[in-house]
N, C-alpha and C positions, 0 to 999 in steps of 0.2 A: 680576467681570469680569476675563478675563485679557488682557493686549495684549502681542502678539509685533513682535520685531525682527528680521528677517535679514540678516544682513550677508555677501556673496558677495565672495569672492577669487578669480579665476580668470585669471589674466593669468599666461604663462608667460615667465618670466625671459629676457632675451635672449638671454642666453649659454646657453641649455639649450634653447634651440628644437628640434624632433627629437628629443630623446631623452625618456628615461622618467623622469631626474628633472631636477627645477624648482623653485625657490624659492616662497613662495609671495610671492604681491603681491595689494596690493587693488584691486578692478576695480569693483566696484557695491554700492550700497545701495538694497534693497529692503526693504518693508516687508510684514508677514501677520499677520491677525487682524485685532482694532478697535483702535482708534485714535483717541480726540476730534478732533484734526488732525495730520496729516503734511505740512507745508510748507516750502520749498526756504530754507534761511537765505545760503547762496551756491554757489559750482560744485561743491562737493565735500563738503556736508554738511547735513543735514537737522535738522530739531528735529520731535522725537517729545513726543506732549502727552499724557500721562496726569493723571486724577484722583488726588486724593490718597486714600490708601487702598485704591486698586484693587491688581491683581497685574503686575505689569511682568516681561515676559520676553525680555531682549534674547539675540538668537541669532545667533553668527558661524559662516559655513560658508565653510571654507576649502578651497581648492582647490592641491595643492602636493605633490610626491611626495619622500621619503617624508611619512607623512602629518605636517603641521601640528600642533605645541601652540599651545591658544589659552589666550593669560592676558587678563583684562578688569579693567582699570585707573580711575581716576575721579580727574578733579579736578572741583574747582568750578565752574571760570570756561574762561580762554584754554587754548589750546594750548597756549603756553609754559610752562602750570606743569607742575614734575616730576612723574611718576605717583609715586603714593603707596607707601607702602611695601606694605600690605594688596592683596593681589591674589586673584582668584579662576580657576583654573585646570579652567576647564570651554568647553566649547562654547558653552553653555549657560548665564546671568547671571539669575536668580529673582528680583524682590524683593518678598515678599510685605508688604502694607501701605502700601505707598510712601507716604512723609512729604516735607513740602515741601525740607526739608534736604537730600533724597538727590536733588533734581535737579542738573543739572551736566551738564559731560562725559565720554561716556564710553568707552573707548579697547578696540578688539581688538585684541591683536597677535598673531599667529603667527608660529611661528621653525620650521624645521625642519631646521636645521644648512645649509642652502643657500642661497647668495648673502643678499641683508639680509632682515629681517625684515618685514612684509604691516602694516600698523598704519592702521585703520581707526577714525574718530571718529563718534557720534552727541549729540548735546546732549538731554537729556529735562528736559520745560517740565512741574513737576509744579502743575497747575490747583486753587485753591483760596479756600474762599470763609466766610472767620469769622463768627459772628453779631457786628453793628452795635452799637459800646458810642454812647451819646447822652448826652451832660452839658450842665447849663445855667450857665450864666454869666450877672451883673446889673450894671447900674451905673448909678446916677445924677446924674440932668442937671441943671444948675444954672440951672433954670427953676423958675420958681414955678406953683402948684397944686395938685392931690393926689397922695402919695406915687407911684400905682401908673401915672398918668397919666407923670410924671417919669421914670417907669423904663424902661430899654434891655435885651431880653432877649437873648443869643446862646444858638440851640440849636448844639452842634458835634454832628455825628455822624461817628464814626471806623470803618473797618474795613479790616481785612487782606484783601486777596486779590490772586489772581492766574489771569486777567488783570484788569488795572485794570476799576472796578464804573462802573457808573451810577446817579446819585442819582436818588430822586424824594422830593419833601415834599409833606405832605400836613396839613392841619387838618380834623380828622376824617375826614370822607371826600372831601375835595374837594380836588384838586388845588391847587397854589400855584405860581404865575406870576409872576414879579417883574414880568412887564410889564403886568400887571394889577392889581397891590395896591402903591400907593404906598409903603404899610406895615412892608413887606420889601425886603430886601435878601439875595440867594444868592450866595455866594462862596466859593471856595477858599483858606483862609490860607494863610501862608509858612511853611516850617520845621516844618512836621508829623511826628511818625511815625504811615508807614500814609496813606490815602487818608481826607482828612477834605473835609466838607462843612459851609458855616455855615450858619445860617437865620438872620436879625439882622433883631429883632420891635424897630421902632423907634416909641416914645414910646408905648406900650402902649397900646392902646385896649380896651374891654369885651367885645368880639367876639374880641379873642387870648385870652383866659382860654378854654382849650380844648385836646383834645386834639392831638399831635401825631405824625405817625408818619414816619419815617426810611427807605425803602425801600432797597438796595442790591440790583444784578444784575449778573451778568456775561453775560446775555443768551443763556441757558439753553447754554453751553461747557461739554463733557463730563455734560451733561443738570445740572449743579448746580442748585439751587432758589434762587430770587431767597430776601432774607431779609432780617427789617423789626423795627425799635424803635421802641415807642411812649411820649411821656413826656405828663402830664397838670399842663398849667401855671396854677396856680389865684394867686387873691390872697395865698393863703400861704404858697407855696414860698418855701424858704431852706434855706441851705447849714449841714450837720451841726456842731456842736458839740461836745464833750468834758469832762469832768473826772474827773479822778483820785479814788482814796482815799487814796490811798500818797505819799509823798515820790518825785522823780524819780529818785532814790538809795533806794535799801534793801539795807541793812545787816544780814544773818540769820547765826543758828549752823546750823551743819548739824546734819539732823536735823529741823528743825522745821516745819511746813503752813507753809504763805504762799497767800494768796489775793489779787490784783490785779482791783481792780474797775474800771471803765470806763463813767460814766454818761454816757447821754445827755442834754444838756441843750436842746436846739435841733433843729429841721430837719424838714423838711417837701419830698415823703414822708418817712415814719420811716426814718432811718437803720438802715444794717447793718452793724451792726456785729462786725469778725474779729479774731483775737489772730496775730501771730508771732512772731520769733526771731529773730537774730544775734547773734553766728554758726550756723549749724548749724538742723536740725530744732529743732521743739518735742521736748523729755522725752518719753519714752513714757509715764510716770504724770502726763502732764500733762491736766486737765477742762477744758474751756471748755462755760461755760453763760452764753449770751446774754450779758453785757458784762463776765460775772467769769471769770477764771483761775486755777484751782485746781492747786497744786505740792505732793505729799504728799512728806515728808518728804525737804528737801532733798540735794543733795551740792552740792560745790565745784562738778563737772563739772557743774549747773545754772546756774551763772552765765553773765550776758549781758542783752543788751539787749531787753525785750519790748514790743515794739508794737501800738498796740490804735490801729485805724483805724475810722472810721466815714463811709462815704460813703451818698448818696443820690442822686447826679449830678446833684446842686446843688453850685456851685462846684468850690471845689475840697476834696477828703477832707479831717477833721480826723484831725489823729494829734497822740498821747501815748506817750512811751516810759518806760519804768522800766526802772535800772540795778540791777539785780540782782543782788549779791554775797556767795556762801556765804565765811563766815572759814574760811581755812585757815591754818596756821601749818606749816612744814615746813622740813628741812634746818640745822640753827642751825650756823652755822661761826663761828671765832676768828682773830683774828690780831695777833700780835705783832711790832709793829714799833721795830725799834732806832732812836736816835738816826740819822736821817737826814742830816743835818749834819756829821757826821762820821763819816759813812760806816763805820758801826759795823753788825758782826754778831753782834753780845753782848748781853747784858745788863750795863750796869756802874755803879756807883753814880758820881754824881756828871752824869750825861748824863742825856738825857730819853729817854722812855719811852710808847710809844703801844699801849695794848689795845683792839681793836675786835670788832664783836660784828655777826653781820649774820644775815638768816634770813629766806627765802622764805614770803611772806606774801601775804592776800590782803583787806581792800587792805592795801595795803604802808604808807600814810602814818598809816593808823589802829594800827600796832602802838605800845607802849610799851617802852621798854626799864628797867630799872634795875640800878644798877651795885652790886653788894656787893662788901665788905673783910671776909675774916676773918667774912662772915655778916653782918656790919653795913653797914645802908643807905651809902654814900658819900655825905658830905656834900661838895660842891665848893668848894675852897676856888683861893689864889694856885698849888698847887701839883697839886692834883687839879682837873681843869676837864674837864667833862663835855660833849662835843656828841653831839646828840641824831640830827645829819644829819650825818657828816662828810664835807663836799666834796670832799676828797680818796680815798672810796671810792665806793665802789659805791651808787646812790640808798639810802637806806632802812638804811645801816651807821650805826650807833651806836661813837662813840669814846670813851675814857676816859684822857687825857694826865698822864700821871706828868712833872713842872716838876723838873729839878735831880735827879734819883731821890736818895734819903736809906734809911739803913738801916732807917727804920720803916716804908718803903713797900715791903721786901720781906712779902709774904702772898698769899694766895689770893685771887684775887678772880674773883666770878662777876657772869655779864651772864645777867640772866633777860629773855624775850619775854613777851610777854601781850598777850590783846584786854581792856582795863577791863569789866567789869562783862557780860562774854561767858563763857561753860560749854565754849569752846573752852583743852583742856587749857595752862597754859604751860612754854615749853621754858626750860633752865638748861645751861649749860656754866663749867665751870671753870677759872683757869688758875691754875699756882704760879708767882708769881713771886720767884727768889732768885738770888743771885747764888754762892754758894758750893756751897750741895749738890748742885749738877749740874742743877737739874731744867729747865734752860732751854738746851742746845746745840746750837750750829747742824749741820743735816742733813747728812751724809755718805751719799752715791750711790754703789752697787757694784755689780759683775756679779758673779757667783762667777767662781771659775776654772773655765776651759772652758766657761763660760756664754755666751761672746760670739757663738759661734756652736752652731746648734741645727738640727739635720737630724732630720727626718721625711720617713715617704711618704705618699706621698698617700692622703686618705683616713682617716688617724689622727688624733689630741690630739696637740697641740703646746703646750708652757707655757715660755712668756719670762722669765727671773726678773734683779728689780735689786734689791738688798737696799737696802734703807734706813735709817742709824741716826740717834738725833737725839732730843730731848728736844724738846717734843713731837714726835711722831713722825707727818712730814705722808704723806698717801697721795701715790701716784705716776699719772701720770699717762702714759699709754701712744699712742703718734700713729706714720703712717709718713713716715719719714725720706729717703726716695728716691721716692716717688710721691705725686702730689698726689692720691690717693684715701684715701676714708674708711673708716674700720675698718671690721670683718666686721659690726657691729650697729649699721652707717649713719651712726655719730655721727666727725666729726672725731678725737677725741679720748675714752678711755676712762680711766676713774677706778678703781683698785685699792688697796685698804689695805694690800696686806702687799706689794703690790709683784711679783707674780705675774699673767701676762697668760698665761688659756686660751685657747688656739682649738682650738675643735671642727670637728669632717672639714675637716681641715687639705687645698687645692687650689693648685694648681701656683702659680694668680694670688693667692694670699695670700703668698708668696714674696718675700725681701726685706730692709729693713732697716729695723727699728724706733728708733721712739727713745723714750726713759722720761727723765720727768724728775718732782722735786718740785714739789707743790701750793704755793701762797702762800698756803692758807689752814688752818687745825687744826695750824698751827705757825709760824714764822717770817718774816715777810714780809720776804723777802730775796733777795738774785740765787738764781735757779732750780739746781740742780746737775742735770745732765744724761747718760745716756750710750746706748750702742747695745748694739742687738742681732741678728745676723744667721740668719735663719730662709731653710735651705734644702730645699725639697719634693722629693725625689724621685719620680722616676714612671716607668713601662717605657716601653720605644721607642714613640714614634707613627713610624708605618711606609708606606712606597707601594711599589705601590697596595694596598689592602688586599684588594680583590678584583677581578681580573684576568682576562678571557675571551683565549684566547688559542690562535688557529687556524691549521694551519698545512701542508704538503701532506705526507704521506705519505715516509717513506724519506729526511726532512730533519733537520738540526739545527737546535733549539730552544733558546734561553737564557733563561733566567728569572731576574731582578735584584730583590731585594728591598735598597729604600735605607729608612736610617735619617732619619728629618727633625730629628725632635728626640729627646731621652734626658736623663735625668739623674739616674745620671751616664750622661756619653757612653761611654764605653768598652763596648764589648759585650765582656761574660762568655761566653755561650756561642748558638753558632748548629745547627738541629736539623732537618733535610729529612724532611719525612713524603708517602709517594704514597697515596693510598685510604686515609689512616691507619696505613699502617706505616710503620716507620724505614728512609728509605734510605740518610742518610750522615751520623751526625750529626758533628759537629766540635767544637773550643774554637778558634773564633778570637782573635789579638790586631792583627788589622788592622783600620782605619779604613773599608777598602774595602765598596762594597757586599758586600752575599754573594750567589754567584748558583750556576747549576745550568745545566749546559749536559747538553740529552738529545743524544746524537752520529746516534741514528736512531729517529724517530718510527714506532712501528707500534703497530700497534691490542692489541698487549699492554700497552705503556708510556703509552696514551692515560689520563686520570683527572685527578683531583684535586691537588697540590703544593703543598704548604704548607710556606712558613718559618719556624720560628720562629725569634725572635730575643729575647735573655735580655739583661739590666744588670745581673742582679743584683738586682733590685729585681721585677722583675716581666716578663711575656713581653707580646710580641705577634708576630702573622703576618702574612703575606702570604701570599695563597690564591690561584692560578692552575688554572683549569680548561685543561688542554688535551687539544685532539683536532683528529682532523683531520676533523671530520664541517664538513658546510657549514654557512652562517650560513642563518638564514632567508629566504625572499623575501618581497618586501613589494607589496602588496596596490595598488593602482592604482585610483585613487578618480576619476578626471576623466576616464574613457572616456565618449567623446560617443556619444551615443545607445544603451547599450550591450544593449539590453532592443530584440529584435525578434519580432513577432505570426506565429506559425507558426497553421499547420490544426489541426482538430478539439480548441481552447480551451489549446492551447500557447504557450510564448512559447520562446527560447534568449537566455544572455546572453554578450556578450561579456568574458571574465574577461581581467583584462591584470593584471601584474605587473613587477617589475625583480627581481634578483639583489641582495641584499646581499653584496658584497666578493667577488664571483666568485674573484677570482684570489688568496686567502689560502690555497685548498685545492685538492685535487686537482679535475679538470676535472668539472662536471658534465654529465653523460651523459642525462638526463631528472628530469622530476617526477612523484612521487603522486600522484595525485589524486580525491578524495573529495568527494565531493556526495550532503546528500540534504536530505529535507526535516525542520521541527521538527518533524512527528511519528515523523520517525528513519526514514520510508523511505528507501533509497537509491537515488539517480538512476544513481551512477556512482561505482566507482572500480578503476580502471586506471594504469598507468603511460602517461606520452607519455614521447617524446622528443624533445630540442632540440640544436638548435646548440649550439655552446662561449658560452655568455653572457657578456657584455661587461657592465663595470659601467655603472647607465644606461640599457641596451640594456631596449627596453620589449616582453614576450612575452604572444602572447594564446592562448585555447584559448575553443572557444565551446562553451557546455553548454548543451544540446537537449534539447528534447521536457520542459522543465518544463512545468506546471500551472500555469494561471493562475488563483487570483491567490497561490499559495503563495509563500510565501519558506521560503531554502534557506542550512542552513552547509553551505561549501568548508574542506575541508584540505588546502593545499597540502606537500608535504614534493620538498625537494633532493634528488636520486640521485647519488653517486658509483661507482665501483667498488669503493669500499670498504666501501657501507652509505648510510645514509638521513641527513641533515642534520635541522638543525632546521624544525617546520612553523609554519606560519602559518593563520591563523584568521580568516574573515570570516563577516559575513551578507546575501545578495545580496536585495534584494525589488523586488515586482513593483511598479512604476509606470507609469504613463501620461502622465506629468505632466515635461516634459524643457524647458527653456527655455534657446537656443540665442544666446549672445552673442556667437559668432561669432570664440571668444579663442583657437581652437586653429586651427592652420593648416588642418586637415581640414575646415573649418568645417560640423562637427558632419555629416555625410556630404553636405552640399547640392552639388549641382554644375552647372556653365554648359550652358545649353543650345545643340547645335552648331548649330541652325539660327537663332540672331539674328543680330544685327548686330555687335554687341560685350558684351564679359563686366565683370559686375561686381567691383568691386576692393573685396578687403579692406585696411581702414586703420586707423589708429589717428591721437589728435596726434601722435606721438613719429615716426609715420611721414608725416605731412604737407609735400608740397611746399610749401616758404618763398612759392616765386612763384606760387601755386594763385590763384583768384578770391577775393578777400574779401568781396564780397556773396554768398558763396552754399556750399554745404555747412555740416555741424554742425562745430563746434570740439573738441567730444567725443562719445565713447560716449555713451549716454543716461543710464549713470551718471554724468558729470560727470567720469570721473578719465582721466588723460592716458596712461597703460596702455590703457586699454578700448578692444578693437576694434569696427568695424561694417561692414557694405558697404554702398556706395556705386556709382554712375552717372557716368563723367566726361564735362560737357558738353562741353568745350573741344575744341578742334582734337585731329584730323581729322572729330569726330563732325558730321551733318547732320540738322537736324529731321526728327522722325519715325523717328530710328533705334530698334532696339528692344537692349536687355539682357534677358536673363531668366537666373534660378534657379531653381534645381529643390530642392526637398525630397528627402529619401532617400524610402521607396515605405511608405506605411501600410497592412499589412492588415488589413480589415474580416471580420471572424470572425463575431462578435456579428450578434444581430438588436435591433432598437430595442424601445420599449415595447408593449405588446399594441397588436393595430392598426396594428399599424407593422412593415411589413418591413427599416426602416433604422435607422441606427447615429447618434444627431446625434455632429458634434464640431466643437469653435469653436478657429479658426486665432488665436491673439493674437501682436501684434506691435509695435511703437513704428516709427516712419515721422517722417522731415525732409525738409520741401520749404521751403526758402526760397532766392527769390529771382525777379529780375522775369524770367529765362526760362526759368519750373519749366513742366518738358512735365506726365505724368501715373505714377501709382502704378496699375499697374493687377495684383491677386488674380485668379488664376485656378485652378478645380481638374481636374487631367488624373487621369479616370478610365479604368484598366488594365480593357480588355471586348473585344469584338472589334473594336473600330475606337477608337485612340487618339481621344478626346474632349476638349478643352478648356474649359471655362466657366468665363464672367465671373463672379465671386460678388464681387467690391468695386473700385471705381474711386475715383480721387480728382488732379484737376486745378488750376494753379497752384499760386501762394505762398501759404503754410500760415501764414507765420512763422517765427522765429526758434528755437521751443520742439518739442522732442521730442512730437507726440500717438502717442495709443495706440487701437489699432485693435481690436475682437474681432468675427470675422466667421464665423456661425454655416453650419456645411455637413452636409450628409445625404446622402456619398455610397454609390453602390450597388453596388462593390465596392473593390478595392485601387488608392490613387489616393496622387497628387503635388499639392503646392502650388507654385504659379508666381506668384513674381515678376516682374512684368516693368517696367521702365522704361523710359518712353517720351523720346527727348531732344525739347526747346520748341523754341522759335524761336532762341537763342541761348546766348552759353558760360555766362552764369548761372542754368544750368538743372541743381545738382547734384542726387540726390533718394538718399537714403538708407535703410536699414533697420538694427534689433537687435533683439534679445532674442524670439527668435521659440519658439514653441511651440504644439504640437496637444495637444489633451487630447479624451478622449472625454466624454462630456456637454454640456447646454447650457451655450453663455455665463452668466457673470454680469453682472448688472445690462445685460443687452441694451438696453434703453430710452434707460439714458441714456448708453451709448456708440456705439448709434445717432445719436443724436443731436452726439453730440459725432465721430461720423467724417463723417455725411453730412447734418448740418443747419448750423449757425452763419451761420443766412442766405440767403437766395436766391442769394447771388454763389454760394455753395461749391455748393448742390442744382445748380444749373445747369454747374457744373464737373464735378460727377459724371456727368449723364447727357449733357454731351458726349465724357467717356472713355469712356461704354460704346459713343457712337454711332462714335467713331475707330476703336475696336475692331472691331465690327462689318463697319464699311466696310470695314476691310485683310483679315479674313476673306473678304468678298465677290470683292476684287480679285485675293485669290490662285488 
């Protein structure tokens, strides 16, 4: 199923009344296609209700010259929130599949560079209906007698949908009535998620041990299927059970199978039992069979937490987790730290002395460390003391405190990692410590010379270097120093050993200043030494405009500026004029100034292409100006009312309307080409016309005759100067019959007053409503709700007298066609929206004036009094017998609250839809309204008679 949205724009901008272009604005929402429901949420906005999973196709047609871009926007909720960044820039909004999440609001706007933008909202209610989860809950009473007698059962039954469900319960097949079975109790709890419903089976009796079924409906909305849970409640039911084979910790090498099993020990029905994860998916070599979980040969990146749940929708689910942890052992770093106390950055006998040893592990509280001297175990004594945690590093750091250092404590000593009695390999790191042979000096941080700064272009390898010397020699540590962003590989901070920082396709935003400094850890733990390095990108001009349409009249001088925005370096090297690609004037400038090109006389030898380029040194770019003096295009006129009229022997003509783009940038145009034929490439026409001098704005029409009905036709239009031919323009016109008339262009779509009433009806909108007008009576808006939208209307008030008449005329339909076999007539049904409220509403009276030998009028719909408040809608079925007008006519009541209005009118050839029940709903709603109607037609009548 597909369901359409149309969304109509046609309301001409104030300030552009009369002329051919106009902003666009939104005027009405209408609705085409199916629909579960279309209903009014307030004055200016509707909720469209689709199924979940259907096709949604919402459709904005804007009306606005030139033509409209339409972009469609969506938040979730209110008007207030911002549109989204994600926009879709069609006419036309698809959503195939719709899910519940993609209801919301949703926004059209069109711009088309005049006056503000047309922004039009719709809300889509996407309908939906989960299957009913049913879980039982027990507890007992602290009465005496048998177990099952004692016991309290709640059934909950839960389900998502939208719109809110209706419950029904049932024990087996027989409904349950709380007002009927003392038994029970039906109730809605607090604090739910989702639409839950109780059933609360009180002090169990032998007749509840029994089937139970949980109905849910939304009372067949968007045709969904009601949909039912059934649970079977016996003596035995009880809530699932668990146990484990495993410890809630398991501790594995990598490498190895691991299987977690998951018994059931309890619960009735049999549980069912599922396995998960956290974080993350299950492994892809992960098996689950019935309660056991199979892991072939593990990795680190398997570790986490696996959950093994078993419910039966008895109570509540039992779960068991296992912590899961492959050993890894990785990274092993050192550090040496001086006498802190005395703020030492040496090693020196007679001070103390701290070596530590740390290494990324997994788990971390399970590693071992041990400390050797010289290869032998350190045995801790007053002076060597050994901690295992030391507090003052990092969790999981092992220390090794040198007390008083002494000459026998210069040696090597290594700190080894290990898992006890694990096949995960262990790591060793060494350090020497002495005090004389140099092998311990603290880091010195360099730049080379001319290192400090480093220019590249864009696009290349760039490498940052800080030389670093130092016993142990720690890695450097790379960050940016002027911008709080993080390196090119996402990380705050990058780690380098030799102290050398590449960056690959070096970009203008990697530009800047670095800064390097030494690690505190594979050497000295001491104040960091630091320094910079400044990295400059060069890159060619970015240049405006870079491509340039530029039109201009004949026998004039033309300048052409190409500016520089950014550079770097700034200085432009050299600047180089090419026309059609040859060299006109190239130069070496040393000015800041744009560079430009003045033509001193435009003629159609010098018309072409120009291109600047512009050099740094580094690399070029242009600026590309097209000039000529040919015209711009004209643009195409989309909002001609009525523009399709019914000629003899199965012809129609249409009228083709246009504007001038920028008339007055070129020489004067003198007429248009123009080209018509049909998609199968005959051609209707093409000839030159000629026009006036056109005015920007100024709206021209030409009407193209003697088409085919029911062909459709491309037009090319092309601009004529004296000079040659402008740019053309491209439509495709097609035949319709199908035209609906809101009344929003002052021409109001060709309808005109007829000079023999009494008074004429007035086109209005709110924006044009008299402040001091009657309040009980006319519409407030157009029938679309919005304060734009026009309609005509009837004014009761002073000077008018009961029983005056108004009428409107249609423009003239000709009737070509003969009807169905059997039929010498043509049906076509008038539809139209009508407001009559108020207590001195006269009557609406249709009538159709067919063109024969004697102008002829007929009644074909009446409709008297107050209607109410709301816009109805009318379609009223006619079979006339040759070329005929619709007449509205307005009769004034007894008094001034008798306004009566009309919109949205249109004739189409074929029968009405759904006649029966718009029958019904224009001339039934009760014997008050039937008898209103056939005293309009007897009023009518009688003034016939009298005249």
């Amino acid at each position: 199923m597909e369901l359409f949205w149309i969304l109509l724009f046609y309301v001409v901008h104030p300030y552009a009344q009369g002329q051919g272009v106009y902003a666009p604005a939104n005027a009405q929402i209408v609705h085409s296609g199916q629909a579960c429901v279309v209903k009014e949420d307030n004055i200016s906005e509707r909720i469209y209700t689709i199924r979940e999973g259907d096709t949604l196709v919402l459709q904005c047609l804007v009306k606005g010259h030139p033509r409209p871009q339409v972009r469609w926007t969506k938040t979730a909720g209110s008007a207030s929130e911002k549109f989204q960044e994600t926009s879709v820039f069609n006419v036309t909004l698809r959503i195939e599949r719709i899910q519940r999440v993609q209801g919301g609001r949703y926004y059209c706007k069109a711009e088309n560079g005049v006056g503000v933008a047309a922004i039009k909202s719709i809300r889509v209610d996407v309908q939906y209906l989960d299957k009913p989860v049913l879980t039982v809950h027990q507890t007992l009473s602290d009465v005496r007698g048998t177990y099952y007698q004692e016991k309290t059962v709640f059934l909950r039954c839960t389900v998502n949908s939208n719109p809110p469900v209706r419950f029904i319960w049932k024990r087996g097949n027989q409904l349950i009535e709380q007002s009927k079975d003392n038994g029970v109790d039906i109730y809605e709890p607090l604090y739910t998620q989702g639409e839950t419903k109780v059933l609360k089976l009180k002090n169990l009796r032998p007749q509840d041990f029994a089937n139970y079924t949980c109905e849910v409906s939304v009372r067949k909305v968007c045709d969904i299927p009601d949909s039912s849970v059934t649970f079977l409640l016996t003596t035995a039911t009880s809530p699932p059970a668990l146990r484990l084979s495993v410890n809630e910790t398991l501790v594995v090498d990598p490498g190895r199978d691991v299987t977690l099993s998951c018994e059931v020990t309890a619960g009735n029905p049999t549980p069912t039992v599922s396995w998960s994860r956290y974080p993350g998916p299950m492994p892809p070599r992960a098996q689950i069979r019935g309660g056991s979980l199979s892991l072939r040969s593990v990795t680190p990146a398997d570790s986490g937490y696996y959950n093994c749940t078993a419910v039966n929708s008895v109570g509540n689910p039992a779960k068991r987790t296992v912590n899961l942890i492959v050993r890894v052992m990785r990274n092993l770093t050192f550090q040496i730290t001086p006498d802190l106390n005395k703020d030492s950055e040496s090693i020196q006998i007679g001070r103390d002395l701290k070596l530590s040893c740390h290494v990324d592990a997994q788990p971390q509280d399970k590693v071992n460390y041990t400390w050797y001297k010289n290869a032998v175990p350190v045995v801790p004594s007053e002076s060597l003391l050994f901690l295992r945690s030391d507090p003052d590093m990092a969790p999981g750091t092992s220390s090794l405190e040198i007390v008083d250092m002494k000459f026998r404590d210069q040696a090597t000593y290594s700190c080894v990692a290990s898992f006890p009695g694990s096949s995960v390999s262990e790591l060793r790191v060494d350090v020497n410590i002495t005090q004389s042979s140099g092998e311990v000096i603290p880091p010195v941080l360099t730049v080379p010379t001319g290192g400090g700064t480093v220019t590249v272009r864009e696009g290349s390898w760039a490498e940052l270097v800080c030389l670093v010397d130092g016993k142990p020699r720690p890695p450097v540590l790379w960050s940016r120093a002027d911008k709080d962003l993080p390196m090119p590989n996402g990380d705050w901070a990058m780690e380098t050993r030799d102290g050398r920082l590449r960056l690959n396709n070096a970009t203008r935003d990697l530009a800047g200043t670095y800064r390097c400094q030494t690690a505190q850890y594979n050497g000295l733990n001491i104040k960091r030494r630091e320094a910079q390095v400044q990295l400059i990108v060069q890159y060619a001009p970015l240049v405006d405009p870079v491509l340039q349409d530029v039109r201009s009249p004949s026998n004039m001088p033309v300048t052409l500026r190409c500016t520089v925005l950014k550079s770097n370096p700034q200085r432009v090297a050299r600047v180089s004029w090419l026309v059609n690609g040859r060299p006109l004037r190239p130069e070496t400038l040393n000015t800041q100034d744009p560079p430009q090109l003045r033509i001193e006389n435009l003629r159609p030898g010098n018309n072409g292409t120009y291109e600047c380029s512009i050099n740094n040194g580094v690399g070029s770019s242009s600026c590309i100006f097209n000039v000529s003096a040919r015209p711009y295009n004209p643009e195409f006129y989309y909002d001609t009312p009525n523009p399709i009229r019914i000629q003899k022997d199965n012809t129609y003509s249409y009228n083709l309307q246009w504007t001038q783009k920028e008339p007055a940038a070129v020489d004067r145009i003198i007429g248009y080409w123009i080209n018509c034929q049909s998609l199968s490439g005959h051609t209707v026409i093409s000839k030159q016309i000629t026009v006036s001098e056109p005015k920007k704005g100024e709206l021209m029409s030409y009407a193209l005759t003697d088409l085919r009905i029911p062909l459709s036709y491309e037009v090319w239009l092309t601009p004529i100067t004296m000079y040659g031919q402008g740019d053309s323009a491209y439509r495709i016109i097609q035949y319709s019959e199908h035209y609906v008339c809101g009344f929003e262009d002052d021409r109001i779509c060709g309808f005109t007053q007829d000079r023999s009433d009494v008074f004429d009806w007035t086109r209005q909108n709110q924006l044009s409503q008299n402040p001091k007008r009657s309040p009980n009576t006319g519409p407030d808006t157009d029938r679309s709700g919005t304060k734009e939208g026009y309609y005509m209307y009837i004014e009761a008030s002073r000077p008018r007298q009961p029983m005056d008449t108004a009428r409107l005329l249609s423009p003239l339909y000709n009737v070509t066609a003969k009807g169905p076999k059997g039929s010498n007539r043509m049906s076509y049904c008038i539809s139209f929206y009508y407001h009559m409220r108020g207590k001195h509403i006269g009557s609406l009276n249709v009538l159709l004036r067919v063109k024969s030998i004697a102008m002829l009028d007929t009644p074909v719909w009446a409709v008297s009094g107050n209607q109410g408040p709301q816009w109805r809608l009318a379609r009223v079925p006619v079979t006339p017998i040759g070329p005929f007008q619709v007449v509205f006519e307005g009769v004034r009541g007894g008094g001034y609250e008798g306004d009566i209005a009309i919109d949205d009118v249109s004739v189409t050839k074929g029968v009405c839809k759904q006649e029966k029940s718009i029958s019904n709903q224009v001339l039934s709603g009760g014997p008050a309204l039937q008898l209103d109607a056939l005293l309009a037609c007897l009023l009518f009548c009688l003034r016939l008679f009298y005249r």
